[in-house]
C-alpha positions as CSV (number, residue, x, y, z in Angstrom):
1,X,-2.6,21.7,16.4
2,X,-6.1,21.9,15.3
3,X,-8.9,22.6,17.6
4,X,-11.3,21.4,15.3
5,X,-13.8,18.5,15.9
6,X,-12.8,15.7,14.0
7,X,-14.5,13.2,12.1
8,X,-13.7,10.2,10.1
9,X,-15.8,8.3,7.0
10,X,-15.8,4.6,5.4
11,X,-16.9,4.4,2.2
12,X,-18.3,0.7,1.3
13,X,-15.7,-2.0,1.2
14,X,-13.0,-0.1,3.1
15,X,-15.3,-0.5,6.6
16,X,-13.7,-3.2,8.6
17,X,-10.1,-2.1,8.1
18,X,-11.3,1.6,8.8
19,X,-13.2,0.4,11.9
20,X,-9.2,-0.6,13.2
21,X,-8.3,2.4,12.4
22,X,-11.1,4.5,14.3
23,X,-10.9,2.5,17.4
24,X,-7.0,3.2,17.8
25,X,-7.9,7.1,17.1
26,X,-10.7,6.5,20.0
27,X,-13.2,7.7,17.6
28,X,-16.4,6.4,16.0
29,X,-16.8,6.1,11.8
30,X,-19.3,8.5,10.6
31,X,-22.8,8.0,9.2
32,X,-23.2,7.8,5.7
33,X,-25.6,7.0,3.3
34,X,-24.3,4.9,-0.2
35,X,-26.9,4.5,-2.7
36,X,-26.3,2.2,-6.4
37,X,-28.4,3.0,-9.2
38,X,-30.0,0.4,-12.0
39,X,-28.0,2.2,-14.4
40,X,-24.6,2.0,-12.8
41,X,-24.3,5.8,-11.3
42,X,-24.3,5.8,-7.4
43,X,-24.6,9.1,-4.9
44,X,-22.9,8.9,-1.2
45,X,-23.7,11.7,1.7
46,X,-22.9,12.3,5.5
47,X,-25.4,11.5,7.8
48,X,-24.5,14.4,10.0
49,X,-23.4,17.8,10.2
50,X,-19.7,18.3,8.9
51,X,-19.7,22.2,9.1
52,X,-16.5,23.3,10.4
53,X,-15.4,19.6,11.3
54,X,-12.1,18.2,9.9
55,X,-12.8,15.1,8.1
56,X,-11.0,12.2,6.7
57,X,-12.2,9.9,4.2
58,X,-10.8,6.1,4.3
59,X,-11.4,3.9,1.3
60,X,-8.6,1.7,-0.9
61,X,-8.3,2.3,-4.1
62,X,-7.6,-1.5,-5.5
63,X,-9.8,-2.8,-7.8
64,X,-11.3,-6.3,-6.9
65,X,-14.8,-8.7,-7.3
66,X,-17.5,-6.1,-6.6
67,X,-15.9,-2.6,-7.7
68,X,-12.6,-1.6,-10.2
69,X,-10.2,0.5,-9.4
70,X,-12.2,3.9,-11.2
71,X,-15.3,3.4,-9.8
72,X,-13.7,3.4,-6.2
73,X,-11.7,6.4,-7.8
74,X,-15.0,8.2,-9.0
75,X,-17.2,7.3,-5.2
76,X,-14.4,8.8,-3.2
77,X,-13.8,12.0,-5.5
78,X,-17.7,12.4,-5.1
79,X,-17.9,11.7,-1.6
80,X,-15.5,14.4,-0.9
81,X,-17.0,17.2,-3.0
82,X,-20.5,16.1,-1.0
83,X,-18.3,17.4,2.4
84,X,-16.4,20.1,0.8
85,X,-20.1,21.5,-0.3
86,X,-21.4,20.9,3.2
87,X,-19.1,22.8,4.9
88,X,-16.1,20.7,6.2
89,X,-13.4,22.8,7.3
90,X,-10.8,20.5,5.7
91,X,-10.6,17.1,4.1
92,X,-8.4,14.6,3.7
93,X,-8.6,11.4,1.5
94,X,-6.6,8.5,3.4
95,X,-6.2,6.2,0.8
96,X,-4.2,2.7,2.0
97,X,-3.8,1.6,-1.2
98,X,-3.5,4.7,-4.4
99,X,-4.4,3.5,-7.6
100,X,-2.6,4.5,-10.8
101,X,0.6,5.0,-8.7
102,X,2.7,2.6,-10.8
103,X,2.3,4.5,-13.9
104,X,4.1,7.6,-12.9
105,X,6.2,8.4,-15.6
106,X,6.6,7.9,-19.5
107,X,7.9,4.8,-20.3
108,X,7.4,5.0,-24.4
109,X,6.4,7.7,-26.8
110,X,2.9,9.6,-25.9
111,X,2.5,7.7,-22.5
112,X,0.5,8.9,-20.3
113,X,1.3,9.9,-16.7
114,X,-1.8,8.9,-14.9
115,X,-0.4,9.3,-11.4
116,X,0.1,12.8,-12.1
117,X,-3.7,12.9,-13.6
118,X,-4.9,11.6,-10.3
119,X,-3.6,14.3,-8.2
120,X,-5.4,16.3,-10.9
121,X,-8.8,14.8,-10.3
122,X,-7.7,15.1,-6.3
123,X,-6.8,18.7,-6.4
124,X,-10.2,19.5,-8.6
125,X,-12.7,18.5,-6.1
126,X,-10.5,20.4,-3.3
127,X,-9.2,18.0,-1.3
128,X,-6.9,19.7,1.3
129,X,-4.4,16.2,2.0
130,X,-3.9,13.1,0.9
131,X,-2.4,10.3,2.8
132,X,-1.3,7.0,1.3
133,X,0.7,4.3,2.1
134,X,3.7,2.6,0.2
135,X,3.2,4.0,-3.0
136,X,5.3,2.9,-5.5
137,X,7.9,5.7,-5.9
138,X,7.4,8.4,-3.0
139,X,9.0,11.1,-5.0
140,X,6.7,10.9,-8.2
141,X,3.9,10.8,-5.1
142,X,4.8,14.3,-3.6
143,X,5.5,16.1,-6.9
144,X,2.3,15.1,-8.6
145,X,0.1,16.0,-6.0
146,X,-0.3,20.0,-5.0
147,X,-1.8,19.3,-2.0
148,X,0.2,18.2,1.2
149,X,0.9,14.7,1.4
150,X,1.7,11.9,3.8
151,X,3.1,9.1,3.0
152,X,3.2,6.1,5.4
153,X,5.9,3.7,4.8
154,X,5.3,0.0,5.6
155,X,9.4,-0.7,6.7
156,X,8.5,-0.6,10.0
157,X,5.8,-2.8,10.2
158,X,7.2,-5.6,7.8
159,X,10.7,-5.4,10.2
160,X,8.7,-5.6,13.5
161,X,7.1,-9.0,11.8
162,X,10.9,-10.3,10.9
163,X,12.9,-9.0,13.7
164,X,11.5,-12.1,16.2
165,X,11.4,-14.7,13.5
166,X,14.8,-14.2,12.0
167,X,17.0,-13.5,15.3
168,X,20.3,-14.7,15.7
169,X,20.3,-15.9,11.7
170,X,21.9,-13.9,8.8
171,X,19.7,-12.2,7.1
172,X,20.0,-10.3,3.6
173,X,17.4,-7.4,2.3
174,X,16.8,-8.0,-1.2
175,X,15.2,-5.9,-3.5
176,X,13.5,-7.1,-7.0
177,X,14.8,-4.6,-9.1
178,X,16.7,-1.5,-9.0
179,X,14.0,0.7,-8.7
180,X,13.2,-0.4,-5.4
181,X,16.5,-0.4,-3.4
182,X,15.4,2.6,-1.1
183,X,12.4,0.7,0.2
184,X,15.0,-2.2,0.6
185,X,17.6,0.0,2.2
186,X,14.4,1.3,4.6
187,X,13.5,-2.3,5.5
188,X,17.1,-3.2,5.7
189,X,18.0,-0.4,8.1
190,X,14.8,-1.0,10.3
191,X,15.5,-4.8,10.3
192,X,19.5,-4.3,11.5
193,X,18.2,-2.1,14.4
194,X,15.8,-4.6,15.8
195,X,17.7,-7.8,15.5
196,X,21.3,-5.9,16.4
197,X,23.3,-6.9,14.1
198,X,24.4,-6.7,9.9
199,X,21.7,-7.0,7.6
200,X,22.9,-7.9,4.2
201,X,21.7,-5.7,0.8
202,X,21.1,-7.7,-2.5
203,X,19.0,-6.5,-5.8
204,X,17.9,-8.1,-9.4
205,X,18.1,-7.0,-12.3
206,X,15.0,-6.1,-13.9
207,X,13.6,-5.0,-17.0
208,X,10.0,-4.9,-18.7
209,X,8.4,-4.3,-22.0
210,X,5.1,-4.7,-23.1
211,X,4.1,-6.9,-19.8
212,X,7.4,-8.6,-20.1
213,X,9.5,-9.2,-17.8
214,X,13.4,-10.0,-17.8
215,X,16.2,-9.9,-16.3
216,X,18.4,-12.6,-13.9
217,X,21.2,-11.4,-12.5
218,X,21.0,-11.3,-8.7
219,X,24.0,-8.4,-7.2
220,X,25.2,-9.0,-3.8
221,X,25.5,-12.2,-1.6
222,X,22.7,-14.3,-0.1
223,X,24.7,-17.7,0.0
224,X,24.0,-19.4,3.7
225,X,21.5,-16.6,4.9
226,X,17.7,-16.2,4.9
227,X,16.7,-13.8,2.3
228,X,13.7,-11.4,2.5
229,X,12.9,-10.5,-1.0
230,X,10.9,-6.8,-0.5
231,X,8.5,-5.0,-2.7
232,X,5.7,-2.6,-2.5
233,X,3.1,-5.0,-4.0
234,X,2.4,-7.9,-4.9
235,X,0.2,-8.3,-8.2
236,X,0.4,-11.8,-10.4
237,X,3.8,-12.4,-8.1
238,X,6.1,-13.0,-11.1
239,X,8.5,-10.9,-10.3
240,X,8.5,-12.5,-6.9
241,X,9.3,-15.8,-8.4
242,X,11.9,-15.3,-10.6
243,X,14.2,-12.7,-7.5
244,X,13.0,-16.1,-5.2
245,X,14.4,-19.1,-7.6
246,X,17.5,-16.8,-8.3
247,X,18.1,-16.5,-4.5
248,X,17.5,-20.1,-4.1
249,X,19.7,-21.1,-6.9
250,X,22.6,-18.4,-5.5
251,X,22.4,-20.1,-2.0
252,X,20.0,-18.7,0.0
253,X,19.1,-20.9,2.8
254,X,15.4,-19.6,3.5
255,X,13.4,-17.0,1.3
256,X,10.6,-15.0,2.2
257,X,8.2,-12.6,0.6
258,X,7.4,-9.2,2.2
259,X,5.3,-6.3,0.5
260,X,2.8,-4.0,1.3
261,X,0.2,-4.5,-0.4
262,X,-1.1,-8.0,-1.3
263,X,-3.2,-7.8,-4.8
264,X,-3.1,-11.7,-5.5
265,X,-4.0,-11.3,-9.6
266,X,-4.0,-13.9,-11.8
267,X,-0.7,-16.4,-11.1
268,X,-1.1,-16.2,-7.1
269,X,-2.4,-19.3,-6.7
270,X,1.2,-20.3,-8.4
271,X,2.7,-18.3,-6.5
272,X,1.3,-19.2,-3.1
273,X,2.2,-22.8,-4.3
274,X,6.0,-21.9,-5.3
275,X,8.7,-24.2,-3.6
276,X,11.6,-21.6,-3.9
277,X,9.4,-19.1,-1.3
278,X,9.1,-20.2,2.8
279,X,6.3,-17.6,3.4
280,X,4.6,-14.2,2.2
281,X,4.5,-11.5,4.4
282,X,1.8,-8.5,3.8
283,X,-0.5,-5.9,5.8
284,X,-4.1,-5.3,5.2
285,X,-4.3,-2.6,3.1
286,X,-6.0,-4.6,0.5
287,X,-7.7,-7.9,1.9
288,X,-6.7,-10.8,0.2
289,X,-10.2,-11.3,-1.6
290,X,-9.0,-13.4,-4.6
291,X,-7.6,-15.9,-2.5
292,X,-9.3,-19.2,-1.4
293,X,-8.7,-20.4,2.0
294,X,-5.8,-23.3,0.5
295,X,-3.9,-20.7,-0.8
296,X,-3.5,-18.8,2.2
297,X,-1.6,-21.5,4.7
298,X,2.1,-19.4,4.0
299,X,0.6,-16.3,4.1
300,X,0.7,-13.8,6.8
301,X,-1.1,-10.7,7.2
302,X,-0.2,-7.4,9.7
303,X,-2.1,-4.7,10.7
304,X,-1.4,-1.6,8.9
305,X,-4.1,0.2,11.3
306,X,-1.9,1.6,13.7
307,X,0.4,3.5,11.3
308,X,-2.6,5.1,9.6
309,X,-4.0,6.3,12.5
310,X,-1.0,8.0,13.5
311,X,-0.5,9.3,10.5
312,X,-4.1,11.2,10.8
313,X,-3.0,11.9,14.9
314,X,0.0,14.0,13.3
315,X,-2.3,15.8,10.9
316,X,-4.5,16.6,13.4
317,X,-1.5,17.6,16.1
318,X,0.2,19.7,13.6
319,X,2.6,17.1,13.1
């Protein structure tokens, strides 16, 4: 356990979902000052003393209407050299949602592994942890990165937000693709302990090549019972579509969408709209800024706030 004092930093845009999270650690958010330039560059500093403090950064690496993806990278890299250089005894970068994660691995000749360059960058400015949550493949997540790492998985939550709705119904897990069937398996397992009962497994068939996706078989059965189809994000939703309307077409009486992390690119509003899907299930790792109020009426949103701040109350307990 760490008998450090403890302090804990928003960078801009990540504020209101890091406010959640400091009030269920008991704690205020930091002062800091953010400053943009005319010509694009931007500086961020503590407002108070951080010498011999351990310190966690919040801010979500997604990309959306006021920043990308790299300059949220680039702010958060800074921000944390800025403490490292003022004296912080450690410093940990909670990022909700990890950019770059999905590209983990060589796909084609020459590919890069950016995930792996991340950590990198990470490692370079002397980070001591990282925490993330749902990334998309947990082991490429701890090997890349040096550093100790905590990952939060979103199982949990998601079954806590299904147990009550889908009691005393069938229900069957369903995963995408392959790829996925651990976080299915997770969710599955977490669902059949709260409800009690058998919790079916299903999974598509998947492939993709240059932004193509294919692929339509549907393994295992989800005739009569209410599907849940589970991923770790949602992006345009396509892949969404095509496990739903195979579901639908195999026999599944109700189908819903559950993922962590809610991107909503181009396509959501057809998604949103799609008859094959009852409702879409995500937390608030990324807010849903892409969507207009009429695309929101089958969406729901949970609170990702607690897990993180227990995730930074086992850090800081030695857990």
């Amino acid at each position: 356990m760490s008998h450090r004092p403890m302090l804990v930093f928003a960078l801009e845009g990540s504020r209101p979902f890091a406010e959640r999270v400091a009030r269920r650690l008991t704690v205020p958010l930091a002062p800091l000052e953010e400053r943009s330039f005319e010509d694009g560059e931007h500086k961020a500093r503590p407002l108070q003393n951080v010498r011999g403090h351990d310190v966690f950064v919040l801010h979500a690496l997604h990309g959306d209407d006021r920043e990308s993806a790299n300059d949220k990278l680039c702010r958060l890299l800074f921000f944390c050299g800025a403490l490292k250089d003022a004296g912080a005894s450690s410093v940990t970068a909670v990022v909700p949602y990890l950019c770059y994660a999905r590209k983990d691995r060589r796909t084609k000749p020459n590919d890069p592994i950016t995930t792996r360059y991340v950590a990198a960058l990470f490692e370079a400015i002397g980070i001591d942890r990282v925490i993330a949550v749902e990334v998309h493949n947990v082991s490429a997540f701890e090997n890349a990165f040096r550093c100790p790492t905590l990952h939060v998985e979103c199982a949990p939550l998601l079954a806590s937000h299904f147990a009550p709705l889908l009691r005393g119904q069938q229900v069957v897990a369903v995963s995408p693709d392959a790829g996925g069937a651990k976080r299915e398996d997770a969710f599955r397992r977490e669902l059949q302990c709260l409800m009690d009962c058998d919790v079916g497994s299903a999974f598509m068939e998947k492939s993709r090549s240059g932004g193509i996706v294919s692929g339509e078989l549907l393994a295992g059965d989800v005739a009569g019972k209410v599907a849940v189809i589970v991923d770790d994000l949602i992006s345009t939703g396509g892949t969404l579509v095509r496990a739903a309307r195979a579901c639908r077409t195999a026999g599944a009486t109700k189908i819903y969408a559950a993922a962590a992390h809610g991107l909503f690119m181009e396509g959501a509003p057809a998604l949103m709209a799609e008859p094959a899907i009852d409702g879409i299930v995500v937390t608030n790792t990324v807010p849903p800024f892409s969507l207009s109020p009429e695309n929101t009426a089958r969406l729901t949103i949970v609170d990702a706030g607690e897990a993180i701040a227990a995730a930074i109350a086992s850090c800081r307990d030695g857990g």
